[in-house]
C-alpha positions as CSV (number, residue, x, y, z in Angstrom):
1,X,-1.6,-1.8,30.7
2,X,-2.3,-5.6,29.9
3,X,-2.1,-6.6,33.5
4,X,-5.2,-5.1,34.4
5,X,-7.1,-7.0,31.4
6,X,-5.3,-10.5,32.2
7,X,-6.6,-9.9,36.5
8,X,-10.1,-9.3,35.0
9,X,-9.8,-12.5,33.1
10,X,-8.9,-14.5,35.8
11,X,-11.2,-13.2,37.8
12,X,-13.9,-14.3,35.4
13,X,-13.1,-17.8,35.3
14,X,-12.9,-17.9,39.4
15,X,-16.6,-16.2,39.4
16,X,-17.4,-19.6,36.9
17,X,-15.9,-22.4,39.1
18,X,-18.3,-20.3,42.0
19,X,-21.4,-20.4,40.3
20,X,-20.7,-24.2,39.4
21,X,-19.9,-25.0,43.4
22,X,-23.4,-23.1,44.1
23,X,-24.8,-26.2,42.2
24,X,-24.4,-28.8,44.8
25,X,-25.9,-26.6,47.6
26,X,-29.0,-26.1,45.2
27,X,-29.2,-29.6,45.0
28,X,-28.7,-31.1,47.9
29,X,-31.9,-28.7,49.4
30,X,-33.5,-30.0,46.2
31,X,-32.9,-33.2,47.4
32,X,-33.9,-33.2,51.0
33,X,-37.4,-31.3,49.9
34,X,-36.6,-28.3,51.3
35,X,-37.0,-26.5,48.1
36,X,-38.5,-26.9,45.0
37,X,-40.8,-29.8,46.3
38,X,-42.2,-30.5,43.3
39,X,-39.0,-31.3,42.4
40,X,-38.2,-34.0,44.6
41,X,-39.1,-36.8,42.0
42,X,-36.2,-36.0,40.3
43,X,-33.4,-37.9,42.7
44,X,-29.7,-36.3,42.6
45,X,-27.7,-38.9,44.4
46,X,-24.2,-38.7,45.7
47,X,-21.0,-40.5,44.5
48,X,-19.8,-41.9,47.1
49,X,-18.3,-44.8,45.4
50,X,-15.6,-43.6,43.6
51,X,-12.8,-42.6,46.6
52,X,-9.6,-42.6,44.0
53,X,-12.0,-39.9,41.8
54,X,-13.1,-37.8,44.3
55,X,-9.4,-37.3,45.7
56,X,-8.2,-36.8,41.9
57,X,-10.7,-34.1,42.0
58,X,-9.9,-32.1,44.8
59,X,-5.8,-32.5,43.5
60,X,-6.7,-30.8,40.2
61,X,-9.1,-28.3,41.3
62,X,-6.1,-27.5,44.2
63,X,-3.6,-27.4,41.6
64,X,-6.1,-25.1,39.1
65,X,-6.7,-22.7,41.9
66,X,-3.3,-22.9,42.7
67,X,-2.1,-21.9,39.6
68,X,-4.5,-18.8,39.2
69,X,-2.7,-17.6,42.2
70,X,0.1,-17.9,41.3
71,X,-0.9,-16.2,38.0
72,X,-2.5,-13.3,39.8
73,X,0.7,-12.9,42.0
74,X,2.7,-12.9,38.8
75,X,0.3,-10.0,37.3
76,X,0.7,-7.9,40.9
77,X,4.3,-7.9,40.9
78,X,4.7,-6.8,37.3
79,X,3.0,-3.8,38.6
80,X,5.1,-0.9,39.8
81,X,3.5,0.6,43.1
82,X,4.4,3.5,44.4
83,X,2.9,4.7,48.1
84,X,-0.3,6.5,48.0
85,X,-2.0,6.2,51.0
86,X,-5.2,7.7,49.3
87,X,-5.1,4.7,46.3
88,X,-5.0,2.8,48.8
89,X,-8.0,4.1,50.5
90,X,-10.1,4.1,46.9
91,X,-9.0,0.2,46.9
92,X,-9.5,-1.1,50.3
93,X,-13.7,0.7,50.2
94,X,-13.5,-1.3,46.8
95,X,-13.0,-4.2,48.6
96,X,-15.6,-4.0,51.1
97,X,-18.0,-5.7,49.3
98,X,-15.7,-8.9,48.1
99,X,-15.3,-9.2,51.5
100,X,-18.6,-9.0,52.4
101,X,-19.0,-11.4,49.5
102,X,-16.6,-14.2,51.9
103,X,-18.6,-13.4,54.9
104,X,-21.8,-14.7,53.1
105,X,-20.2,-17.4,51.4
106,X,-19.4,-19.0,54.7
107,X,-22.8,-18.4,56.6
108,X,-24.7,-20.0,53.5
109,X,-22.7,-23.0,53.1
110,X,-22.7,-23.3,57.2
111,X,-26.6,-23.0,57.1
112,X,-26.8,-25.5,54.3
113,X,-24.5,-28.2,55.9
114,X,-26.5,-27.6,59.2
115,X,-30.1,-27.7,57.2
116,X,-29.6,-30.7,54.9
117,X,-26.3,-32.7,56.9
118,X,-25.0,-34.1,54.1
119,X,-21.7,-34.1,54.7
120,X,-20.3,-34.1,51.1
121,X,-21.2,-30.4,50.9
122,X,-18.3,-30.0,53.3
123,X,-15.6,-30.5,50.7
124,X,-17.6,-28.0,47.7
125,X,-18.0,-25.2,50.7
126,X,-14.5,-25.2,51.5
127,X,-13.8,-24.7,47.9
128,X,-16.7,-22.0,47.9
129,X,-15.3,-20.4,50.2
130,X,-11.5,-20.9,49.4
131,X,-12.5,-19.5,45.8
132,X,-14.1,-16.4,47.2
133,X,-11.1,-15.3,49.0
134,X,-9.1,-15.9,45.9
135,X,-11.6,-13.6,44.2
136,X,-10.6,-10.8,46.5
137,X,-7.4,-11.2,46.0
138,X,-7.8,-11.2,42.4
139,X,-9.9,-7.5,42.5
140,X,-7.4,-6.4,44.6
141,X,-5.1,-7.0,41.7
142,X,-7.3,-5.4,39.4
143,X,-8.2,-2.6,41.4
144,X,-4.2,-2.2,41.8
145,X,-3.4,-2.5,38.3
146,X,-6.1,-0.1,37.1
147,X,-5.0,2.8,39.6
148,X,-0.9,2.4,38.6
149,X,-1.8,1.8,35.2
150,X,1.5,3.9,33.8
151,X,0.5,4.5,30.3
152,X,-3.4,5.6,31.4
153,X,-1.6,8.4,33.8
154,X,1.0,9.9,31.7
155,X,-1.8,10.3,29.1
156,X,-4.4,12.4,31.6
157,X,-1.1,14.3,32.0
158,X,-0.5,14.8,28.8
159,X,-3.9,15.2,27.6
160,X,-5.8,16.3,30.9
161,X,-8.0,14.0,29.8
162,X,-9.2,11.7,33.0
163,X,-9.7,8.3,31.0
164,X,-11.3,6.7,34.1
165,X,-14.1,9.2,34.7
166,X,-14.0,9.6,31.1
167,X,-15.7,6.0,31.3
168,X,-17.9,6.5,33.4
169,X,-19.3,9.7,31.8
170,X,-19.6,8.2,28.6
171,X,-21.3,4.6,29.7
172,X,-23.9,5.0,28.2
173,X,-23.3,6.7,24.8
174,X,-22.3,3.6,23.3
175,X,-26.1,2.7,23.1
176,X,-26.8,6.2,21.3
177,X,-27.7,6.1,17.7
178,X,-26.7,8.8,15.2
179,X,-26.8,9.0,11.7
180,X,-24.5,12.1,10.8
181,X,-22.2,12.2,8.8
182,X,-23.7,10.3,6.4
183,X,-20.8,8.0,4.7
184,X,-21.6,5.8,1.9
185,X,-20.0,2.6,1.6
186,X,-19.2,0.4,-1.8
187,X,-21.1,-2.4,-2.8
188,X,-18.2,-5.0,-3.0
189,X,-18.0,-4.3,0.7
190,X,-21.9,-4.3,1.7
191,X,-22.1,-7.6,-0.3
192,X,-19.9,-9.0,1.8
193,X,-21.4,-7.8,5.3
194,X,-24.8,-9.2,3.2
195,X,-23.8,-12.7,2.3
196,X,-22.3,-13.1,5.8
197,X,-25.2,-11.9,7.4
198,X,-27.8,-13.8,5.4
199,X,-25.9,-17.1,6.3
200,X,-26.0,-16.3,9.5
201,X,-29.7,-15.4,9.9
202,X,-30.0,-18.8,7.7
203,X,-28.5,-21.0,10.2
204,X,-30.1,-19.7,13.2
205,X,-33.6,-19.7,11.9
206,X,-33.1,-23.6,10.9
207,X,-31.3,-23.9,14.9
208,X,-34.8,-22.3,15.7
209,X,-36.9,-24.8,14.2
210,X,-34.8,-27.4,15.3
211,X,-35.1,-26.7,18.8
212,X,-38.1,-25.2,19.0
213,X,-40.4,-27.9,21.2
214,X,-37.0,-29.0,23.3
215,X,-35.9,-28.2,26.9
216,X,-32.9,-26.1,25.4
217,X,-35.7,-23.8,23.9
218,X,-35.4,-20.9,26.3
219,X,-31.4,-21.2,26.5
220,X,-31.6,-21.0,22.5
221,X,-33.9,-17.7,22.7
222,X,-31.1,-16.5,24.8
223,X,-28.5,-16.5,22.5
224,X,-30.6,-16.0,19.5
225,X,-31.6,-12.3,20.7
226,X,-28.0,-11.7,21.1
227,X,-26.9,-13.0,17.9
228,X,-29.3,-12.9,15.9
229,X,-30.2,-9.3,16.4
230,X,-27.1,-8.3,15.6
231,X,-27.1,-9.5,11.9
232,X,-31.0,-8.7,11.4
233,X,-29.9,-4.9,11.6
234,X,-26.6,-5.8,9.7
235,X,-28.3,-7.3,7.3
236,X,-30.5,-4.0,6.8
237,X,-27.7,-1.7,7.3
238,X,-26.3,-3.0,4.2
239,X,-29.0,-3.1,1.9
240,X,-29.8,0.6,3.0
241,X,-26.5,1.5,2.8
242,X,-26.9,3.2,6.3
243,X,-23.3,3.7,7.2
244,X,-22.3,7.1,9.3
245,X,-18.7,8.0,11.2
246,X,-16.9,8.9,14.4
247,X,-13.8,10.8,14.7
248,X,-12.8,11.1,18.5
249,X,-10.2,9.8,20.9
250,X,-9.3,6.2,21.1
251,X,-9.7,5.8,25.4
252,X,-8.6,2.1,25.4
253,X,-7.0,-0.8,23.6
254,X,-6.1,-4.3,24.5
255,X,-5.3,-7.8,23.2
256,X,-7.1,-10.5,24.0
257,X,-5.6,-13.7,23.1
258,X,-7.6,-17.2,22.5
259,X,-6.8,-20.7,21.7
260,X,-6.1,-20.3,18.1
261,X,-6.0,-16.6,17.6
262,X,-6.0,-13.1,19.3
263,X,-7.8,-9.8,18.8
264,X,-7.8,-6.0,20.0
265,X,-10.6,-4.5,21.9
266,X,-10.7,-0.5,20.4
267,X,-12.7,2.2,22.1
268,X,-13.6,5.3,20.2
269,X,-15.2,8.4,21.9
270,X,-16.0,11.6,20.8
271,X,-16.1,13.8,23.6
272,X,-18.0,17.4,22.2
273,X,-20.9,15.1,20.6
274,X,-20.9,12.4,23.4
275,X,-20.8,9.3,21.1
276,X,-18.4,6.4,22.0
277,X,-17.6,3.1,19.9
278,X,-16.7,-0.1,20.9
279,X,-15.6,-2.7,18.6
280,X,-12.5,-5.7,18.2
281,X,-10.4,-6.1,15.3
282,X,-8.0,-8.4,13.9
283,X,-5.0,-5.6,14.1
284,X,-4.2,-2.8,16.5
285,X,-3.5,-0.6,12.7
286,X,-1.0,1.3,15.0
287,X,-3.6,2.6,16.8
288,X,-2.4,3.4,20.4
289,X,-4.4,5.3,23.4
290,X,-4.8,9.0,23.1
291,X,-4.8,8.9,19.2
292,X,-7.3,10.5,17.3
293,X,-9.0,8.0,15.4
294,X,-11.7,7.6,12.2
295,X,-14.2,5.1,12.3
296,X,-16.4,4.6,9.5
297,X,-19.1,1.7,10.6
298,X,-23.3,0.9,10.0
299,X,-25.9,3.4,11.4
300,X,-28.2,0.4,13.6
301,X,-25.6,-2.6,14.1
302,X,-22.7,-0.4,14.6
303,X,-20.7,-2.5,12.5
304,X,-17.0,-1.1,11.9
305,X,-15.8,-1.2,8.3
306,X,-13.3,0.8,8.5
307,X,-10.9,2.5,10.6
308,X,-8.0,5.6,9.8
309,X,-9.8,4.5,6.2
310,X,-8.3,1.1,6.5
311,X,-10.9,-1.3,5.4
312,X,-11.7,-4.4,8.2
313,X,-14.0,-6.3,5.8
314,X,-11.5,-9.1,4.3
């Protein structure tokens, strides 16, 4: 079920605006030398100048949150919900902690105001705090949409296959690595996966060098072991021709749609040798949950290249 997927989104972006309202918090004890002392050279004053901009502020990020709960109501009454007092137990324990989470959000940005008394920290902890209860509403959407999900329950039916505990079990066999079958893979296709990859590598070293004696260093490294790790073992996958296979049960796929273009989240597991596969594609290739499905993809990178012996390398 979508709806579940589209909560979890918006839930994502509310956990963003937080962490960006813990900023002025951080600052303004920055700024009165409460913390960080050696800091203090560094002055972070307050606009207080600019009434008309301030109040445009606080309309847009009203309407924004606004319209997230509204979109969140929206996704909760697509849901069909039928009575089950012991769902509803599961949910409300769930929520314990979210509401812990509003409970904490308050004492902090009380103690803060009462600590530094800048007063301008009373507007960002009201929306602290205002977006924190929105969070729990929007996990109590989630939590809702996962345990009605329709399609996920007729299929444990069907299959007696419990795709939530299936989940957990398998968490972390998507960081296994296994070699058999051994598949081999034509050159026309690893050339492809090579030039990409050597491009990639390419790009990111010069990045590297670029950035290497700047303040951005450590926030490069970052992304660099995420990225550039990746096509390193890509990169040797292809000129090893290290390429294996899973054939298991496809446990969950969803759209995700961006700006310009949209892709499917797939995942693969094979129950009886406890290997699971995660990967996005371009199409669904009719693949729906409960199907048995063949992925043929690299032995380190785990990069898919095809699936049902549909190629994905364009």
């Amino acid at each position: 079920m979508q709806t579940k997927y589209d909560a979890a989104k918006i839930c994502g972006f509310l956990y963003f605006l937080y962490f960006i309202f813990l900023i002025f918090p951080i600052q303004s004890l920055i700024s009165s030398e409460i913390v960080f002392k050696n800091l203090s050279k560094y002055r972070f004053e307050h606009n207080t100048s600019g009434g008309i901009g301030i109040a445009t502020s606080i309309i847009f990020l009203l309407l924004l949150l606004s319209l997230l709960y509204y979109g969140l109501k929206t996704i909760l009454s697509k849901t069909i919900i039928i009575e089950d007092e012991n769902k509803n137990n599961k949910i409300n324990k769930k929520l314990v902690i979210y509401k812990l989470f509003i409970v904490i959000t308050i004492i902090l940005n009380l103690t803060v105001l009462y600590i530094t008394k800048d007063r301008a920290l009373t507007i960002t902890g009201l929306f602290s705090i205002l977006i924190s209860l929105i969070i729990c509403f929007g996990m109590k959407v989630y939590f809702i949409a996962c345990l009605y999900d329709r399609k996920a329950l007729w299929l444990e039916s069907v299959t007696g296959i419990s795709y939530k505990e299936a989940d957990k079990k398998s968490r972390l066999w998507k960081y296994k690595i296994w070699h058999e079958p051994k598949e081999r893979v034509e050159f026309k296709y690893r050339k492809k996966i090579l030039n990409r990859s050597i491009l990639y590598i390419t790009i990111i070293s010069l990045f590297f060098i670029k950035f290497v004696h700047t303040p951005v260093f450590l926030l490069f490294c970052i992304m660099v072991l995420s990225f550039l790790t990746f096509h390193v073992l890509s990169l040797i996958d292809s000129i090893f021709n290290l390429f294996t296979s899973l054939e298991g049960t496809c446990t969950e796929i969803h759209k995700e749609t961006g700006k310009n273009s949209s892709y499917y989240c797939i995942t693969v597991i094979d129950f009886n040798r406890e290997r699971k596969l995660e990967f996005t594609s371009k199409k669904d290739y009719s693949i729906n949950q409960g199907d048995n499905t063949y992925v043929v993809h690299s032995v380190l990178s785990k990069k898919v290249v095809s699936v049902n012996s549909i190629s994905l390398i364009d």
